[in-house]
C-alpha positions in Angstrom: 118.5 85.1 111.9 121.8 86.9 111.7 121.9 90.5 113.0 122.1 92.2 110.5 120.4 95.7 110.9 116.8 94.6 109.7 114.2 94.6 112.1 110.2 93.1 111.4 107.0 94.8 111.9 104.6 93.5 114.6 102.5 92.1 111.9 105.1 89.7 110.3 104.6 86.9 111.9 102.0 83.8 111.1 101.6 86.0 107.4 102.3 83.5 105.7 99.7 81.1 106.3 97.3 83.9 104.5 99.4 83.0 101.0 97.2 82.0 98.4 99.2 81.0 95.2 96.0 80.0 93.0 95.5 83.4 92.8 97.7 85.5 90.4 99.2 88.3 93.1 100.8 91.9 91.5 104.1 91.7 92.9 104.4 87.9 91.9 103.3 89.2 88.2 106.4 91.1 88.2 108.7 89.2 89.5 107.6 86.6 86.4 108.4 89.6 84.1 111.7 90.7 85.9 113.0 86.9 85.6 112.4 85.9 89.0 111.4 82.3 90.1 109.2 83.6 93.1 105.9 83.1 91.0 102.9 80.9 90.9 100.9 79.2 87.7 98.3 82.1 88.2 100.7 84.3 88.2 102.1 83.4 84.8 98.7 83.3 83.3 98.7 86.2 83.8 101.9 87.5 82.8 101.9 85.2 79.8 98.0 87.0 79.0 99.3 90.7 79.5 102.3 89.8 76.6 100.4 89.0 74.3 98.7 92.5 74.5 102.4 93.9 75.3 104.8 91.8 73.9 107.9 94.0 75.6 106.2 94.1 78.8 109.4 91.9 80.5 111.8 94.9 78.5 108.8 97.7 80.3 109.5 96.3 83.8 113.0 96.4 83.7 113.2 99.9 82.2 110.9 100.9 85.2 113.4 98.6 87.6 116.9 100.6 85.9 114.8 104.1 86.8 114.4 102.9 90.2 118.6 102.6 90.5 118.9 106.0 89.1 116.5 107.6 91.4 118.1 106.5 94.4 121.3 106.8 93.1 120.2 110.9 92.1 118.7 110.8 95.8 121.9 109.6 97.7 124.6 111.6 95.6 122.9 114.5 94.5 120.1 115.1 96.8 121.9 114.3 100.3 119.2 111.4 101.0 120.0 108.8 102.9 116.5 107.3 104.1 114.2 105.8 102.3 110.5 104.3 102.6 109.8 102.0 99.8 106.1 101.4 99.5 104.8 98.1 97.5 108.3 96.6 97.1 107.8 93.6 95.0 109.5 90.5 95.5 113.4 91.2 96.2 115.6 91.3 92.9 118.6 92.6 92.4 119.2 96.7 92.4 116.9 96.7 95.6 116.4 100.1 97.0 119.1 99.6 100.0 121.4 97.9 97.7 122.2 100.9 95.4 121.8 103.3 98.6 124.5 101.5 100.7 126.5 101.3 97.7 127.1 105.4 97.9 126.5 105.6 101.4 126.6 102.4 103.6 125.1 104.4 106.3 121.9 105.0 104.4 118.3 103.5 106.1 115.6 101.9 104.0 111.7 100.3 105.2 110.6 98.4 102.5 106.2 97.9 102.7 104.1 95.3 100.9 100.9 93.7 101.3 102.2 90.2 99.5 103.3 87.5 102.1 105.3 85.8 100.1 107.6 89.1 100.0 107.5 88.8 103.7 108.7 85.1 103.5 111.6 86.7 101.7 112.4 89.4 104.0 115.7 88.0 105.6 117.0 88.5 102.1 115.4 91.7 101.5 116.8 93.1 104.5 120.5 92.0 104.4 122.4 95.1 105.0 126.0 96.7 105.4 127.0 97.0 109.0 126.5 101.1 109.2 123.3 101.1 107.3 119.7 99.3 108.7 116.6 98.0 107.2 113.1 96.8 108.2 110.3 95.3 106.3 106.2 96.3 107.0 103.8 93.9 106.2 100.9 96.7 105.4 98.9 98.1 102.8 99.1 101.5 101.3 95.2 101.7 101.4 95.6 102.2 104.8 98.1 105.1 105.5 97.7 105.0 108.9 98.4 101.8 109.6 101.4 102.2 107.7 102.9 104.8 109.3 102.0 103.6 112.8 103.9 100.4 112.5 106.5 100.9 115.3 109.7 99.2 113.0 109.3 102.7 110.9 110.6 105.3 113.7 113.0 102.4 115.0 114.6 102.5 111.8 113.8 106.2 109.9 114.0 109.6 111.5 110.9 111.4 110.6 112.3 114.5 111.6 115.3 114.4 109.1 114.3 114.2 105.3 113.1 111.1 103.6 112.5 109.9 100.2 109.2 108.0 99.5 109.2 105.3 97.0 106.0 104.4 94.8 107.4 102.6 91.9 105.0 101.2 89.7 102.2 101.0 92.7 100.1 103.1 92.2 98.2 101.8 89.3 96.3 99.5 91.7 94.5 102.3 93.2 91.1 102.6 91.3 89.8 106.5 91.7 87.2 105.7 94.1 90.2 104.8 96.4 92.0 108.3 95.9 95.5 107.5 95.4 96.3 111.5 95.7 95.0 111.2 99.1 97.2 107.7 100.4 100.6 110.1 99.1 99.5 113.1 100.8 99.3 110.9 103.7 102.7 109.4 103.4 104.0 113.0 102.5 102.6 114.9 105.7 104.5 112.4 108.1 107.9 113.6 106.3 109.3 116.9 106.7 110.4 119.8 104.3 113.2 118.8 102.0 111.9 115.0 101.8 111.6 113.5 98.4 109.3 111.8 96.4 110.0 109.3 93.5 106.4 108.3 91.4 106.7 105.4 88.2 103.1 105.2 86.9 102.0 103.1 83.8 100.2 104.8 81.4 97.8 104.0 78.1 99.2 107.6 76.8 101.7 105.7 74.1 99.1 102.8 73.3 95.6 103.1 74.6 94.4 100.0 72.6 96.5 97.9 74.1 96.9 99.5 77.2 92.9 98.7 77.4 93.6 94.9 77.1 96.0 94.9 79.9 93.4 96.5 82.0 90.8 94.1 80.9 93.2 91.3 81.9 94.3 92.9 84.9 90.8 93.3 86.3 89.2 90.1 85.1 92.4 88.1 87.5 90.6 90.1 90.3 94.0 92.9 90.1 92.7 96.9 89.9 94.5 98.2 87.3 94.3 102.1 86.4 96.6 103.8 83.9 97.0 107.5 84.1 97.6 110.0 81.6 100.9 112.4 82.1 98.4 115.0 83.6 96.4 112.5 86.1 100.6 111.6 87.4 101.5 114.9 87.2 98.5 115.9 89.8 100.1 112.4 91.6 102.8 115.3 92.7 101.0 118.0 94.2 102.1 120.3 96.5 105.6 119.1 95.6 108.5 120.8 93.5 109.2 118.2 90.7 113.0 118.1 89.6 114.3 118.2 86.1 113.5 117.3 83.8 109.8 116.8 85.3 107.0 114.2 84.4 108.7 112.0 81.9 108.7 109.1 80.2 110.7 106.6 82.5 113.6 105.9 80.3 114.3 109.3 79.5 114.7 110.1 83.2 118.5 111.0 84.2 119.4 108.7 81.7 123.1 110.0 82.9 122.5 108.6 86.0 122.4 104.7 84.7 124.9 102.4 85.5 128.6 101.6 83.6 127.5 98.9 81.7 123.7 99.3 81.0 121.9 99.2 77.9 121.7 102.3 75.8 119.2 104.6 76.4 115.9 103.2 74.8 113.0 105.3 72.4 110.6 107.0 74.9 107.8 105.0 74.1 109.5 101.9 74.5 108.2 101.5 78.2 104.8 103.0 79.1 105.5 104.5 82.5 105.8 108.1 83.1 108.5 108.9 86.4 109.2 111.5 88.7 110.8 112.9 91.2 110.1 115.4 93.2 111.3 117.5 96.3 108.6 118.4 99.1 109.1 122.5 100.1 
């Protein structure tokens, strides 16, 4: 492998051999919907069962994929970020979270985490970077924080003592509420200092709860937790945190300003049911 300013956590290696492609796998799910050809038959049951509940599911996960761009884009230009830990990646795409980063500042630092070894199969991809900037990939799980955050490739590649902005786009859905999900981003914020940011997509069953019912029922019968939360229960996602304008929104009314030249015009906001945020820890 090239050097190209990515480095591995410790436990990337022999991963793979845990793949298990009969069995449909979140992240795979989504790359289906983005386009991607990193999917399995399972995971296209699946993706194919969801759209027929939500027919413009594909249009949902790229409205939640163009937020993530103008996030980091409000992050790096406005904000002064220029790390990032991206937790529950996804299958690399285009607009990756280092991508647009380095785009405004080729210094910037990203850790992307996932529990899918097929993203870590990808992760020479994932982690090509400019020459100033660095990546690294964690193989880990968000159900355990700890682990997480011990993983040696995060200090070698992210100053904890200098701000950072944590990513958990469209991930936190998978956390039933036995598994508190307010306690894993307390976790992740308490290892950051003052000044760090934090950027939360969540879907939601506040625009459609018939159908957002089906999806769960889907969801959960392929063996994948799936919990939509109301604008309050996302709101709460935030505590302890100073959320910017304009707030807890739906995610294509975010920054809208913020979208690339070129992109589609801004959308109805129910056409894609995720509420976003970002936020700024005090």
């Amino acid at each position: 492998m090239p050097d190209n300013g990515a480095q591995r956590g410790p436990a990337d290696q022999g991963t793979t051999a845990r793949i298990d492609t009969s069995v449909a796998h979140e992240a795979r799910v989504y790359d289906y919907w983005l386009g991607g050809k990193d999917n399995y038959p399972a995971d296209r049951a699946l993706g194919d069962v969801i759209a027929t509940h939500v027919p413009a599911i594909r249009t949902m996960a790229r409205a939640n994929r163009a937020f993530l761009g103008r996030a980091v884009r409000y992050l790096v230009q406005e904000a002064g970020i220029d790390q990032f830990l991206d937790v529950g990646t996804g299958i690399p795409t285009a607009g990756n979270t280092h991508e647009v980063a380095q785009r405004h500042d080729p210094a910037a630092r990203v850790v992307y985490v996932d529990n899918d070894p097929i993203v870590l199969a990808h992760a020479r991809a994932l982690m090509s970077s400019t020459g100033q900037g660095r990546t690294a990939f964690i193989h880990a799980d968000l159900h355990d924080p700890g682990a997480l955050l011990g993983d040696p490739a995060l200090p070698a590649t992210l100053d904890t003592e200098r701000p950072v902005a944590i990513m958990l786009v469209a991930i936190l859905m998978y956390f039933r509420d036995e598994d508190d999900p307010a306690a894993k981003v307390r976790a992740l914020l308490d290892a950051v200092p003052s000044g760090s940011y934090l950027v939360i997509t969540h879907p939601t069953a506040d625009f459609d709860a018939r159908a957002m019912a089906r999806v769960v029922e889907s969801a959960e019968s392929a063996g994948i937790p799936f919990r939509p939360r109301s604008r309050a229960e996302t709101e709460n996602l935030f505590a302890g945190t100073d959320l910017v304008d304009p707030g807890v929104v739906p995610v294509v009314t975010w920054r809208p300003d913020l979208a690339e030249r070129g992109a589609d015009a801004p959308a109805e906001a129910t056409s894609a049911w995720y509420w976003a945020g970002v936020a700024r820890k005090p």
